[in-house]
C-alpha positions in Angstrom: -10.1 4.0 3.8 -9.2 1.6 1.1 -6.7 -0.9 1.0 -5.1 -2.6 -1.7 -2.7 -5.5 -0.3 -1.0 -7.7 -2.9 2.5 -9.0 -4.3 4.5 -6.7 -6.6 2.8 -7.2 -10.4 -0.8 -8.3 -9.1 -2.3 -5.2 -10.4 -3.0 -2.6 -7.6 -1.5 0.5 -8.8 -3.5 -0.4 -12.4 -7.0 -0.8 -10.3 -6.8 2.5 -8.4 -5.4 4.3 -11.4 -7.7 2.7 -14.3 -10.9 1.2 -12.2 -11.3 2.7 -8.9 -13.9 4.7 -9.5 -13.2 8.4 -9.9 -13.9 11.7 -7.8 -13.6 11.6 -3.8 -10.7 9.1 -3.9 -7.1 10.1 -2.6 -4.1 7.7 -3.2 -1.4 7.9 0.4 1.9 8.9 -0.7 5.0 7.5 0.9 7.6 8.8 1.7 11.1 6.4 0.8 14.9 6.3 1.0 15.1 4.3 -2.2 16.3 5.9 -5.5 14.3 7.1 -8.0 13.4 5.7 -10.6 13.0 7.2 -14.0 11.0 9.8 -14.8 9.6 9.9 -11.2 9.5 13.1 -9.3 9.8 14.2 -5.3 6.3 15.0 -4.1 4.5 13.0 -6.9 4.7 9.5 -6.6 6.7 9.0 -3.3 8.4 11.9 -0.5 12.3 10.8 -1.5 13.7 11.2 1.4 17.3 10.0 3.5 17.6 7.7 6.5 17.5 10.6 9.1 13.8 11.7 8.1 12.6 8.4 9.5 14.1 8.6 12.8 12.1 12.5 13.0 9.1 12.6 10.9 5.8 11.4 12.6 4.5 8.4 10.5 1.5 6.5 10.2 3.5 3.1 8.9 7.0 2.3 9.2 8.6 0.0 6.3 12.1 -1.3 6.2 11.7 -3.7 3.2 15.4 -5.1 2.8 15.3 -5.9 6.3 16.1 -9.7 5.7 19.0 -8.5 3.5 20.2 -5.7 4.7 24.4 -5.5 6.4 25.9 -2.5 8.1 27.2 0.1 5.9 24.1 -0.7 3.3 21.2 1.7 2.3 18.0 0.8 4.3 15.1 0.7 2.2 12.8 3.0 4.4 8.9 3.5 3.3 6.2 5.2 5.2 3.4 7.3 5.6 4.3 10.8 6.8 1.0 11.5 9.3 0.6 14.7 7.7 -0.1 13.4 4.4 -2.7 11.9 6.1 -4.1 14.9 8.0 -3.8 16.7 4.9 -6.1 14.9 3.2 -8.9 14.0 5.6 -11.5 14.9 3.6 -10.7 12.5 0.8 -11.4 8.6 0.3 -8.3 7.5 1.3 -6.4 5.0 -0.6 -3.4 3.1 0.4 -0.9 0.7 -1.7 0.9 -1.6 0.3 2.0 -5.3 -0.6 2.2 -6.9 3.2 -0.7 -7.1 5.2 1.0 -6.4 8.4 1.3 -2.5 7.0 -2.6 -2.5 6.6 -2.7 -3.2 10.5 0.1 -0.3 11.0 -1.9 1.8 9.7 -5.7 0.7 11.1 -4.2 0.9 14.5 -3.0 4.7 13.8 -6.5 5.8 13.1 -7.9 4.0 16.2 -5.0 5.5 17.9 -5.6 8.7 16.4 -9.7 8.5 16.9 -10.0 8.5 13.7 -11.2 5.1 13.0 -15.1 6.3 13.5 -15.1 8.8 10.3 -13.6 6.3 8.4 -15.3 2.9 6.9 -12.1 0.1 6.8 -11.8 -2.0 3.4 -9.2 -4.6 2.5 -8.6 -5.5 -1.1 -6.6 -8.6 -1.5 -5.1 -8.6 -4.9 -4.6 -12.5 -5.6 -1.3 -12.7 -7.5 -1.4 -14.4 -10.8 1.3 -16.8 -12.0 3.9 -14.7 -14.1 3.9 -11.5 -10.8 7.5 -13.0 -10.4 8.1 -11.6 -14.1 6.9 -8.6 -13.9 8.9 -8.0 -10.7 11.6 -8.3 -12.4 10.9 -5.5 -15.0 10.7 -3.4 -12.3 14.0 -3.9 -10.7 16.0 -0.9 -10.1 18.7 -1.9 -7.5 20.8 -4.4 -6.1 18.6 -7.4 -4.4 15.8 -5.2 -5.3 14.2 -9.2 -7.1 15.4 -11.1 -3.9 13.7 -8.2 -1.6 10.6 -9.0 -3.9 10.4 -12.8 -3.7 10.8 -12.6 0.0 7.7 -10.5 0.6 4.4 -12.6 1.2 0.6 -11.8 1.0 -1.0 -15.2 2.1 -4.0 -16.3 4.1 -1.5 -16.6 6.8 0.1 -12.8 6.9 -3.6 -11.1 6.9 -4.2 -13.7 9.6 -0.4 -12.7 11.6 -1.7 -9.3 11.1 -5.0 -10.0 13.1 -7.4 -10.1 10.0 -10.1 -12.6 9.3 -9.5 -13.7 5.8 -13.6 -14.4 5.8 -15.1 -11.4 6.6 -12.4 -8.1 6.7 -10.7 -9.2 3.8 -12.2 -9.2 -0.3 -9.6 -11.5 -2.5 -9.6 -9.7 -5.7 -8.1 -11.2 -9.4 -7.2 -7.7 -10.9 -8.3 -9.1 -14.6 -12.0 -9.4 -12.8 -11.8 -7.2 -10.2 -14.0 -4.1 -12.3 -16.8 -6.9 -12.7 -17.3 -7.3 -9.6 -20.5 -5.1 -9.4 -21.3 -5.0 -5.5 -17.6 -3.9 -5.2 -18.0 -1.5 -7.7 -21.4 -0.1 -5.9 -19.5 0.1 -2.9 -16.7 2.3 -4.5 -18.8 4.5 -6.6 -20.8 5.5 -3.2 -17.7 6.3 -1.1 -16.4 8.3 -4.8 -19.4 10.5 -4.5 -18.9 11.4 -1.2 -17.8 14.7 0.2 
């Protein structure tokens, strides 16, 4: 079960579509209530789904990401893990994208909840943001407060910390523009790509 924790723009959708290694690898869909954006389809990249699905679908993480923002009589920006996606897929590598460490906790203490944890090896990616994120974020706004929802998330020392992480041992920063030369990384990954 891979992680890969980072700001918007630090590179995590690139690694695990360009550098994770492939084969045995499956990326975690979520499903959303945001719009789409072009040329993205339901059941592909994210579950598009309205407010009501969160409040009955079983999930594995629960994101409301405009939550700082957001007034009565505004769309919620809902994200999560539907737990069949996962169950679905259990004989994968499992791979999940997520920008605030406190979602990588969500979703650990599922499997442990689950008793899943012991067929699954944990590993945390931290993808260290590099100084022009905040630009790309931007590019990739698609709705109102969409930058301001962006600046106000956080990936620090101090969040995997909140989120009951030790920054020392559970958690690997990563600089995407080095990450594929990291070779004991890369060993790691190829072994768990093999796998069936």
């Amino acid at each position: 079960m891979l992680f890969c924790s980072g700001l918007s723009g630090t590179g995590k959708s690139y690694f695990i579509e360009n550098i994770l290694p492939r084969g045995n690898f499956y990326k975690l869909k979520s499903a959303t209530t945001r719009a789409k954006r072009p040329g993205e389809r339901d059941g592909r990249e994210y579950y598009f789904r309205d407010e009501s699905y969160f409040e009955t679908e079983k999930l594995a993480t629960r994101l409301f990401v405009n939550e700082m923002l957001w007034r009565p009589g505004e769309a919620k920006w809902l994200y999560g893990v539907p737990e069949f996606e996962i169950y679905n897929h259990l004989e994968y590598s499992l791979v999940y994208d997520v920008i605030q460490p406190r979602y990588v906790r969500q979703m650990v203490n599922w499997f442990r909840a689950k008793g899943l944890d012991n067929y699954y090896d944990f590993k945390i990616l931290w993808f260290v943001p590099s100084n022009d994120n905040f630009n790309i974020a931007e590019k990739r706004q698609n709705m109102p407060n969409d930058l301001a929802v962006r600046k106000m998330n956080t990936c620090n020392e101090y969040d995997f910390m909140l989120a009951g992480f030790n920054i020392y041992k559970d958690v690997e920063p990563v600089n995407s523009y080095t990450v594929a030369q990291n070779t004991e990384l890369m060993k790691y990954l190829e072994h768990y790509a093999k796998q069936k």
